[in-house]
C-alpha positions as CSV (number, residue, x, y, z in Angstrom):
1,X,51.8,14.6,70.4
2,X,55.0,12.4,70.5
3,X,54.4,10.2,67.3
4,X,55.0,6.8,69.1
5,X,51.6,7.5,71.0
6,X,49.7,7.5,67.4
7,X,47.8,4.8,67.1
8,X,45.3,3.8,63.9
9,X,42.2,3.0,64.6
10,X,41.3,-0.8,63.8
11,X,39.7,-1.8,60.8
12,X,36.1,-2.2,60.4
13,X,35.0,-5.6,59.8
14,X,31.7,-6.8,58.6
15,X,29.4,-8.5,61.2
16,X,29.4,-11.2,58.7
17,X,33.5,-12.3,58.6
18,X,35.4,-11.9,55.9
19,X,34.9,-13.2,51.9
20,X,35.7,-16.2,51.2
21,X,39.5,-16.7,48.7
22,X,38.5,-16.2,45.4
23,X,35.3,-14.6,45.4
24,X,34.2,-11.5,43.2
25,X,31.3,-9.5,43.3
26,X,29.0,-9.6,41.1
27,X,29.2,-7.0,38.7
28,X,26.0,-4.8,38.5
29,X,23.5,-5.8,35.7
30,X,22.5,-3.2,33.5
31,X,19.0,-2.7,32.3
32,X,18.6,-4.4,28.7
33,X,18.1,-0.9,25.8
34,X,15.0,-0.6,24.2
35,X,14.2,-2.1,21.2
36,X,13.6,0.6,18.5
37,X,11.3,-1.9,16.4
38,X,11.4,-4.0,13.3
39,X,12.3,-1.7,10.1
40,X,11.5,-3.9,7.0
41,X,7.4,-4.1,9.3
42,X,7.6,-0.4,9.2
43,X,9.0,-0.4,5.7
44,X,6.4,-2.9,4.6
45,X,3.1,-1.1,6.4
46,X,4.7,2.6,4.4
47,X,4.6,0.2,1.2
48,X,0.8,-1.1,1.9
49,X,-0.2,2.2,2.6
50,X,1.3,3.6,-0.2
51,X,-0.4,1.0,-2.3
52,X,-3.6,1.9,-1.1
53,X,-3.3,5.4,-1.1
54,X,-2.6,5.4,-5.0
55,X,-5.8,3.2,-5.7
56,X,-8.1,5.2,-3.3
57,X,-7.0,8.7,-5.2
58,X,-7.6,7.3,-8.7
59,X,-11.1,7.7,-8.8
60,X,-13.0,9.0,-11.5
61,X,-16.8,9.2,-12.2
62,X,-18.2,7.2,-15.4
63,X,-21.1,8.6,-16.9
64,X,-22.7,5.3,-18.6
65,X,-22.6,3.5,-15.9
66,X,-23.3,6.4,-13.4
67,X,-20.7,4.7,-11.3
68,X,-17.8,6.2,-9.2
69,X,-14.5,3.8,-10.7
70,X,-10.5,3.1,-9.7
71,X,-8.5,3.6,-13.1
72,X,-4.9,4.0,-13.8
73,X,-4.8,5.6,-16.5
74,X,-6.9,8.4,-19.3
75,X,-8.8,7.1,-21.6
76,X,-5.9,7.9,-24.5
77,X,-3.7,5.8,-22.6
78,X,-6.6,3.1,-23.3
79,X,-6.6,4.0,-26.9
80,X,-2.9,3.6,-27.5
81,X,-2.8,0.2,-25.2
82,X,-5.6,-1.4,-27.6
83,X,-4.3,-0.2,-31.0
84,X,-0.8,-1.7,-29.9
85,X,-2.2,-5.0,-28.3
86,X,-4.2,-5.2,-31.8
87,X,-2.0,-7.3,-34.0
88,X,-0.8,-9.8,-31.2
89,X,-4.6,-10.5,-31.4
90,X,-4.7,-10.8,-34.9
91,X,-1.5,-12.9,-35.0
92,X,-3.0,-14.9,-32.5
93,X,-6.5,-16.1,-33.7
94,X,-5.1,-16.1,-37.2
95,X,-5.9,-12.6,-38.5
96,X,-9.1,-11.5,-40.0
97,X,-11.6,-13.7,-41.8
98,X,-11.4,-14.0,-45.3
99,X,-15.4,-13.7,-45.8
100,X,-15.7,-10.1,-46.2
101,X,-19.8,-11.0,-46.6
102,X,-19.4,-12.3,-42.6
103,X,-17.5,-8.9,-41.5
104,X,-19.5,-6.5,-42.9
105,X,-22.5,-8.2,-41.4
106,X,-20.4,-7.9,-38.1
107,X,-19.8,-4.3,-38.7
108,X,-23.6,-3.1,-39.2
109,X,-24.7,-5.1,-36.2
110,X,-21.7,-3.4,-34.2
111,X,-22.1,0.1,-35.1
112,X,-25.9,0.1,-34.7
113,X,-25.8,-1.1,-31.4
114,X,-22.9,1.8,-30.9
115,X,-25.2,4.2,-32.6
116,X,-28.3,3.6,-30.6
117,X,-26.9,3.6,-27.3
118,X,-25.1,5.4,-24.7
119,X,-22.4,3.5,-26.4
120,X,-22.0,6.4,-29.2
121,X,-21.5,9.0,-26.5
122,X,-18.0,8.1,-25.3
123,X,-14.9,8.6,-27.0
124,X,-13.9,5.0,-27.8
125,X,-12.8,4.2,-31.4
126,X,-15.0,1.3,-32.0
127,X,-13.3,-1.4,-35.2
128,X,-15.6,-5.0,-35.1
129,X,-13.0,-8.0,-36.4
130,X,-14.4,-11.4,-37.5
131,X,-11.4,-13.6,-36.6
132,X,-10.4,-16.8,-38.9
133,X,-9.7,-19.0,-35.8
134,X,-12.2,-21.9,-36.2
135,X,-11.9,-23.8,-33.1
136,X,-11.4,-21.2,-30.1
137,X,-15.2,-20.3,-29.1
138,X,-14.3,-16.4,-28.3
139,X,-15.3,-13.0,-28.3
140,X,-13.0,-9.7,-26.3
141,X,-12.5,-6.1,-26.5
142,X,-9.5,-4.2,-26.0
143,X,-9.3,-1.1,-24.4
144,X,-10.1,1.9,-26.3
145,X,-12.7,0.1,-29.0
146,X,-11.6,-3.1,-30.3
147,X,-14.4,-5.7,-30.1
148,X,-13.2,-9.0,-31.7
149,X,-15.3,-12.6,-32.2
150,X,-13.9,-15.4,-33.5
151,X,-15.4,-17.7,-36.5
152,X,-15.9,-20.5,-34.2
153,X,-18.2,-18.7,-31.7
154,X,-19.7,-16.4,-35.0
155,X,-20.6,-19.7,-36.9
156,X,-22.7,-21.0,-33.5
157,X,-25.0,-18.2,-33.3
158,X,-28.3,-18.8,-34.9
159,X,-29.6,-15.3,-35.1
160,X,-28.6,-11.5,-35.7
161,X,-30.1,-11.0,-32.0
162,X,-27.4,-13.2,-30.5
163,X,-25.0,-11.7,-32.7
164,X,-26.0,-8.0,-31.4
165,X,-26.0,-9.8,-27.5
166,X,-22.3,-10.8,-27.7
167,X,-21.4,-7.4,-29.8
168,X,-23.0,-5.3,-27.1
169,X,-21.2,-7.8,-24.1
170,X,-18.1,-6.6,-25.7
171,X,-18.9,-3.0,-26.1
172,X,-20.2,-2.9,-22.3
173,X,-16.9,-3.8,-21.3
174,X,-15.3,-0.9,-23.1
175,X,-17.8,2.1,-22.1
176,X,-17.1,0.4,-18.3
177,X,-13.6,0.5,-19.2
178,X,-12.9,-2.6,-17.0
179,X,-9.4,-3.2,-18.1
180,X,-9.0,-0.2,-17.0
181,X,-10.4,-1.1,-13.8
182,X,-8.7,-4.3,-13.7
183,X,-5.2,-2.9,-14.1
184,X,-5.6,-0.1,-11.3
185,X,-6.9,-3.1,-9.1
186,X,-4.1,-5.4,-10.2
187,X,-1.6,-2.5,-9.2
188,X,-2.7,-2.7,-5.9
189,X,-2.6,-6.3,-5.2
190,X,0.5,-6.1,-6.7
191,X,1.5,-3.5,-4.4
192,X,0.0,-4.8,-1.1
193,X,1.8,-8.6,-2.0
194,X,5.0,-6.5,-2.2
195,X,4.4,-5.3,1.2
196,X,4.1,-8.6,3.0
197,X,6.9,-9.7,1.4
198,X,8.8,-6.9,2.7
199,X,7.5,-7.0,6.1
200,X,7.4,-10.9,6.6
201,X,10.6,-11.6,4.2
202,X,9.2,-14.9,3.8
203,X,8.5,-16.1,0.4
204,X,5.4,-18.1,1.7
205,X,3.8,-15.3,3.1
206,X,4.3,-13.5,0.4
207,X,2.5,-16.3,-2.0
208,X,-0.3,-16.6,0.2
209,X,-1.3,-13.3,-0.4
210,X,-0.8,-13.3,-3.8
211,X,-2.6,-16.2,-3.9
212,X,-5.4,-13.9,-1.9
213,X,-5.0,-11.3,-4.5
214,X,-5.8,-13.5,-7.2
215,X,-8.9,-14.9,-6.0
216,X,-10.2,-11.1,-5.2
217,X,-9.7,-10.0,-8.5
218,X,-11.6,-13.4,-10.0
219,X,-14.4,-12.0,-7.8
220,X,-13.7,-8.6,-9.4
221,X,-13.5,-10.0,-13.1
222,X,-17.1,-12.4,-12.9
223,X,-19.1,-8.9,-11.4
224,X,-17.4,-7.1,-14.8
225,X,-18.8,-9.7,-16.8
226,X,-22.4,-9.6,-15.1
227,X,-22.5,-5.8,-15.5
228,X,-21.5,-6.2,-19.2
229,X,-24.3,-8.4,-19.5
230,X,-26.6,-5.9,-18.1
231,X,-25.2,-3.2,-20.2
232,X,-25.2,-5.4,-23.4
233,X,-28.8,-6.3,-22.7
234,X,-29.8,-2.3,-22.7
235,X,-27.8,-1.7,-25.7
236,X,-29.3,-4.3,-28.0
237,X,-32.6,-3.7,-26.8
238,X,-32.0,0.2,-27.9
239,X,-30.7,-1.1,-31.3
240,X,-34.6,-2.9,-31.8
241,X,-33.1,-6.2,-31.1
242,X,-34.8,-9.1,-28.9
243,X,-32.6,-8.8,-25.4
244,X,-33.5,-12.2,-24.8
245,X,-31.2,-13.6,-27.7
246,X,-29.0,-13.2,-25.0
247,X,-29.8,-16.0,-23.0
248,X,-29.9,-18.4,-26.2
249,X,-26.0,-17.0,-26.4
250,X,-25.3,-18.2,-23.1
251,X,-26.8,-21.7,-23.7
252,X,-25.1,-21.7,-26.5
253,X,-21.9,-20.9,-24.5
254,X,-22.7,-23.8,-22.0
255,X,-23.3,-26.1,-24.8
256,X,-20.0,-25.5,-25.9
257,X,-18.2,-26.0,-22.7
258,X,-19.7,-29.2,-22.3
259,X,-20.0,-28.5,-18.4
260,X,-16.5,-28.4,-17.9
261,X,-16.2,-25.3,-16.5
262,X,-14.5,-24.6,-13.1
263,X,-16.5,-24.1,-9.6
264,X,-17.9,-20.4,-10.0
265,X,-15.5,-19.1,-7.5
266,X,-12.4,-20.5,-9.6
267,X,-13.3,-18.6,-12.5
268,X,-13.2,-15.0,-13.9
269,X,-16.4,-16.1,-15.5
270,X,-20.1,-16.0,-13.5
271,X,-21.5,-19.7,-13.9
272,X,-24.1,-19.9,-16.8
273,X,-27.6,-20.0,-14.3
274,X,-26.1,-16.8,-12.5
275,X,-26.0,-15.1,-15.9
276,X,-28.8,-16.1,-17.4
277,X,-30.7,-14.7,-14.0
278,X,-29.2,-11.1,-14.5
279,X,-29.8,-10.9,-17.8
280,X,-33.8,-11.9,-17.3
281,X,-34.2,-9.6,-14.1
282,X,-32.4,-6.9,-16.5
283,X,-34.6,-7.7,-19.5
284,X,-37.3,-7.1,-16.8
285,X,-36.4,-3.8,-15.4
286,X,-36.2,-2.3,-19.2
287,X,-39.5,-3.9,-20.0
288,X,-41.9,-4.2,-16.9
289,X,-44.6,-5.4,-19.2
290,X,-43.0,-7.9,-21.3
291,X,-40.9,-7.4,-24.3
292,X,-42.9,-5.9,-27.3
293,X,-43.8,-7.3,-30.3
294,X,-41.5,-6.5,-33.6
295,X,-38.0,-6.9,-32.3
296,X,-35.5,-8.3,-34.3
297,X,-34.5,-12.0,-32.9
């Protein structure tokens, strides 16, 4: 073919005319990438879990109580925690009581109660101090065995009863190991607080749920102190002493606080009427018909 007869064909237009100067088309949108998730709430759930994990395996069965319990640690990591906490205490209330008269009326009281209960079963080295402080109304065990009352509370009581009721208080938180307890439960609040804060990363978060944490293991410290009372109450009444001496301790208790004490959910410490009500249903259950004759007040 002869090339002037080539012709191109016309261009194509579009039925709807040509663009307008200046205009672009619109680049094509991509769809947005998927979000993978929030690592310090994955981070922070591990850390709870963790937390809770830890308490839920450190379970170990106590025979006294008859009571499944969450500890941290064995019972000669108790030991060695309360022999070394034993001279801050000392330091603290002024060290032992001159009157050696007052102690070794202390120690026979202690050690019978120990000897005549469940108490004497366990492996807990029990030492009963008389403290000098004369003003702070007070009686503790550490872990392991060391009961402790101070003059000011010993000097209030009227009879050897009330002296066995706070003795055998003391010892029921030892054989329950409580501090135990408490310390395994304060890991984990300690540990689930840490969480949140790692999840939220908000400091306010976090201190609400400390402030959670703290009220939980109030609740936790006033049901140790009612099942020390229950304890205490078997263990002087196996001893031959009157179990309702400990009610005129917890009078005597009130008496001393001058009602000041903080609403019930505030405190560590059961109010006085919630007290005084399980030790009488406890004095009941040990003695259905009435507490006999001959025991020592």
């Amino acid at each position: 073919m002869p090339r002037s007869a080539y012709r191109r064909p016309p261009a194509r237009r579009s039925p709807f005319g040509s663009p307008p100067a200046g205009y672009r088309r619109p680049m094509r949108q991509q769809p947005a990438p998927r979000k993978k998730g929030h690592p310090r709430l994955w981070l922070g759930l591990f850390l709870a879990a963790l937390a809770l994990f830890s308490y839920t395996c450190s379970k170990e069965y106590n025979p006294v109580t008859g009571e499944e319990i969450h500890i941290s640690m064995s019972p000669h990591q108790e030991i060695a925690l309360g022999l070394k906490a034993t001279p801050q205490m000392l330091e603290q209330y002024g060290g032992p009581h001159p009157d050696q008269r007052a102690q070794q009326m202390v120690d026979r009281v202690g050690f019978g109660v120990v000897d005549s209960s469940a108490a004497k079963n366990t492996e807990w080295q029990y030492e009963f101090t008389l403290l000098r402080d004369p003003k702070t109304i007070n009686a503790f065990a550490l872990p392991g065995g060391q009961v402790f009352i101070t003059a000011a509370l010993f000097e209030r009581l009227e009879t050897e009863g009330q002296l066995a009721g706070v003795l055998g208080h003391e010892i029921g938180h030892v054989v329950a190991r409580h501090s135990a307890q408490r310390m395994a439960k304060q890991q984990l609040s300690q540990g689930m607080t840490g969480a949140v804060l790692v999840a939220s990363g908000s400091n306010a978060e976090a201190a609400l749920a400390a402030a959670v944490a703290s009220m939980v293991n109030m609740k936790y410290g006033r049901e140790d102190e009612l099942q020390s009372d229950e304890l205490g109450v078997k263990f002087m009444a196996e001893a031959g002493y009157d179990p309702r001496a400990m009610i005129g301790v917890q009078e005597i208790l009130n008496e001393a606080a001058g009602g000041g004490a903080p609403p019930e959910f505030m405190s560590t410490h059961p109010s006085t009427g919630n007290r005084i009500a399980i030790i009488q249903e406890t004095i009941d259950e040990v003695y259905p018909n009435g507490v006999p004759s001959g025991m020592i007040p």
